[in-house]
N, C-alpha and C positions, 0 to 999 in steps of 0.2 A: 401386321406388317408381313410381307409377304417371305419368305425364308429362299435363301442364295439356293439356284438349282431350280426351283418351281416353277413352273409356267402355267399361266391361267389363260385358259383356253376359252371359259363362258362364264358366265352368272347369272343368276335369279335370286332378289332380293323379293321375300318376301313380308308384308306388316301383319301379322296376326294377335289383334286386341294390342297391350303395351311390348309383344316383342318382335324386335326385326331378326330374320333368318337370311341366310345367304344359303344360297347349292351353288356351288362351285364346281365345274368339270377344269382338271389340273392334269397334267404331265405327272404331277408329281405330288402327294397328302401333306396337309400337317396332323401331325401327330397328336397335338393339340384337339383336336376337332374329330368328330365321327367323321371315319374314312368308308365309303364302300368303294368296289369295284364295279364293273359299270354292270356287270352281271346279277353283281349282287343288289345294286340300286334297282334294276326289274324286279327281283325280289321282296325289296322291301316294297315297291309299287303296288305291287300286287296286296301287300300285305296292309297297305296304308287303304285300299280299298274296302278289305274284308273288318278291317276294325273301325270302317268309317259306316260303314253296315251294320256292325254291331251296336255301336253307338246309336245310330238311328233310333233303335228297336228298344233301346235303356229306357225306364219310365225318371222322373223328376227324383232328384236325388236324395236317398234317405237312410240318413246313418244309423236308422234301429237293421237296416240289414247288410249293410257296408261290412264286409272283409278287413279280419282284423291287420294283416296289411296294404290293404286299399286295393289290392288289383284286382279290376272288375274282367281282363283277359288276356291272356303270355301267350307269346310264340316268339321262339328260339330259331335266330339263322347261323348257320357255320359257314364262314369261305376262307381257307386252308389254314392257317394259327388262327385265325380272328374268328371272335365270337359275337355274336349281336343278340340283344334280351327286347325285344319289345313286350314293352306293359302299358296298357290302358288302366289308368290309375284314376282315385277319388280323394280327396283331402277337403279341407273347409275350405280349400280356393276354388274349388272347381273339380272338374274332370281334365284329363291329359295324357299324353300319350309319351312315355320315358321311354327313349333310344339308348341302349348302354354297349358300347363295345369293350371287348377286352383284346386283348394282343399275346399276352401269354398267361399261362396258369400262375395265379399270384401274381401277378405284376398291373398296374394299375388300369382302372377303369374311368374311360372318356365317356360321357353320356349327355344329353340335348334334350329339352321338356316341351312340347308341340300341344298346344291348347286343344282339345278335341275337336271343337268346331272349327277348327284350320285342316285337319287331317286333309278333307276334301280339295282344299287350296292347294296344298302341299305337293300332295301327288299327280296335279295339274303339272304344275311346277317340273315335278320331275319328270315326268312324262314327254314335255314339250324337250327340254336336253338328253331325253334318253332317242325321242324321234331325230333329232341332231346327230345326235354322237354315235348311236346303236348301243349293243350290249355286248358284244365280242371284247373280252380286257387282251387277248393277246398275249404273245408271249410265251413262257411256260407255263407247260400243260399239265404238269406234275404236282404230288401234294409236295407241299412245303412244309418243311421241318419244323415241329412244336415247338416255340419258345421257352428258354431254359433261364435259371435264376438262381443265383448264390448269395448268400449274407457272409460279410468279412468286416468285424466291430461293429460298427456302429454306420456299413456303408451296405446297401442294396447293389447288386447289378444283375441286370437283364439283358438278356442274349435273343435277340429276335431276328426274325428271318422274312423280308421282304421282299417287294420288287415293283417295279416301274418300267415308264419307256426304255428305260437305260439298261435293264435288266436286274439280276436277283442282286440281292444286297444284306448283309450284319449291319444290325445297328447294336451298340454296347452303350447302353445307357448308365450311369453312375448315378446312383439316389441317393441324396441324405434329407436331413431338413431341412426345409426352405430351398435346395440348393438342386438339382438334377444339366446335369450334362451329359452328351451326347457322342458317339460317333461313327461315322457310315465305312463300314468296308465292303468292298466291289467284290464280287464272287471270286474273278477271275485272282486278285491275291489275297485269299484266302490262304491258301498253301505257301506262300512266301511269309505272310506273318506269322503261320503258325512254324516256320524254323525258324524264324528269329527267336522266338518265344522259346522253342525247344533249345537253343543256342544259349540260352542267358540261364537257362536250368541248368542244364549241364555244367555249365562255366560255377554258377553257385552251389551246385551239387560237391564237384573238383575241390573247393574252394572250402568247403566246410572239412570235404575229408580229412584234410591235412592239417586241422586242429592249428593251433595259437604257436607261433616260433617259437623254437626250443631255446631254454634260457637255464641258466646255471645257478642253481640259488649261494649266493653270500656265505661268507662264513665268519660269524661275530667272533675275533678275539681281542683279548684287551691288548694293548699295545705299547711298547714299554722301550724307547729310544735308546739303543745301545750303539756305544762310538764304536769307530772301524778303526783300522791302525793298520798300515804296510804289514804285506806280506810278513817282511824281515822280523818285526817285533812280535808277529803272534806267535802264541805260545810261549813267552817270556814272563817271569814267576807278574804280578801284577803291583808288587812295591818297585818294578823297574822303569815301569811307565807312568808315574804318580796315581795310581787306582788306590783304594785302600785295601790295607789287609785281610784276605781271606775270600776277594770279589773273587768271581766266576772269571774261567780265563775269556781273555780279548778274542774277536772271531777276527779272522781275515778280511781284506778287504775286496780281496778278488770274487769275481762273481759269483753267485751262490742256485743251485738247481733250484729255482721255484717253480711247482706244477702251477698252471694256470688252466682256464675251460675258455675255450672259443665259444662266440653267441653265435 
């Protein structure tokens, strides 16, 4: 399904033995899917040639000399975070050619498996949309910022640095299990979200300093109901006002200083 933003400019489907491929020339990638630039698609062309050469020259496959992890030939492309691994691989299916890009250090790896005897098809393929489209990606010229990555619990996020017709772009990715979402900030408010962000620290910075409201702790005593009596009688011996003999004198009944603590 195609993702909101994208536009799909060409295609080339192509059938090689049980798999169907697509090269798609887009406005815009999915993430999803090996992305190059149209720069780097020459590249790989180039590179789909020299391993379809190699191939050639391989004798009939035989696992007393097979590499103990099957790659029969690597070469490494870089275009600015992104990384690409091509291997010419051997397993008991066959020979193929593993496409792996990465986007940041530690953050995950998209990759595509091209049956060896397709290589040559392949780069037909791309060829024919590279003579279309050219090889100029446009744009900025500049390198672009390595991809960054923090672990917080039991959540992954990735800090990557893009760009399209639209220009450069953050994506913030959130990882867990089963579960990854997404989201694209435009170069241009970069500096606006990052003083919100500064805005909301400070506020909970403020906010911690000033510790839990001051409170007044209790004071347990036991508590023992004594009557009040007009002014006039207190201090009158205590057999004058029916008390028994030898009680504690009577307190007034006019108001009496009690401290108290404000919350």
């Amino acid at each position: 399904q195609q993702q909101v933003g994208e536009q799909e400019l060409a295609t080339k489907m192509l059938q090689i033995q049980s798999k169907r491929f697509y090269i798609d020339i887009g406005a815009d990638g999915r993430r999803n899917q090996v992305f190059l630039a149209l720069s780097t698609a020459a590249e790989f062309r180039d590179h789909l040639s020299l391993f379809s050469d190699f191939y050639a020259n391989l004798g009939p496959p035989n696992p007393d000399t097979l590499p103990e992890d099957g790659k029969l030939k690597s070469e490494t492309m870089v275009k600015d975070n992104r990384r690409y691994y091509l291997d010419l691989k051997e397993n008991s299916r066959g020979r193929f050619l593993r496409v792996s890009q990465t986007i940041a250090r530690g953050g995950p790896r998209c990759q595509i498996a091209i049956p060896a005897q397709g290589m040559i098809e392949f780069r037909d393929a791309l060829q024919e949309l590279l003579d279309e489209f050219g090889t100029d990606d446009g744009g900025y010229k500049g390198e672009l910022p390595e991809g960054r990555h923090m672990r917080v619990e039991n959540k992954n996020f990735y800090f990557d640095i893009g760009q399209n017709n639209r220009g450069i772009y953050m994506r913030i990715s959130e990882v867990k299990t089963n579960f990854r979402t997404a989201i694209t900030i435009p170069e241009k408010s970069w500096s606006r979200f990052r003083d919100i962000f500064a805005d909301y620290v400070d506020k909970m910075k403020d906010g911690g300093e000033k510790g839990p409201t001051s409170w007044c702790p209790s004071k347990v005593a036991e508590y023992r109901p004594v009557p009040l009596l007009p002014a006039c009688l207190a201090g009158l011996p205590s057999s004058l006002h029916g008390l028994p003999p030898n009680s504690p004198p009577v307190p007034s009944a006019e108001p009496q200083d009690l401290s108290s603590c404000s919350l």
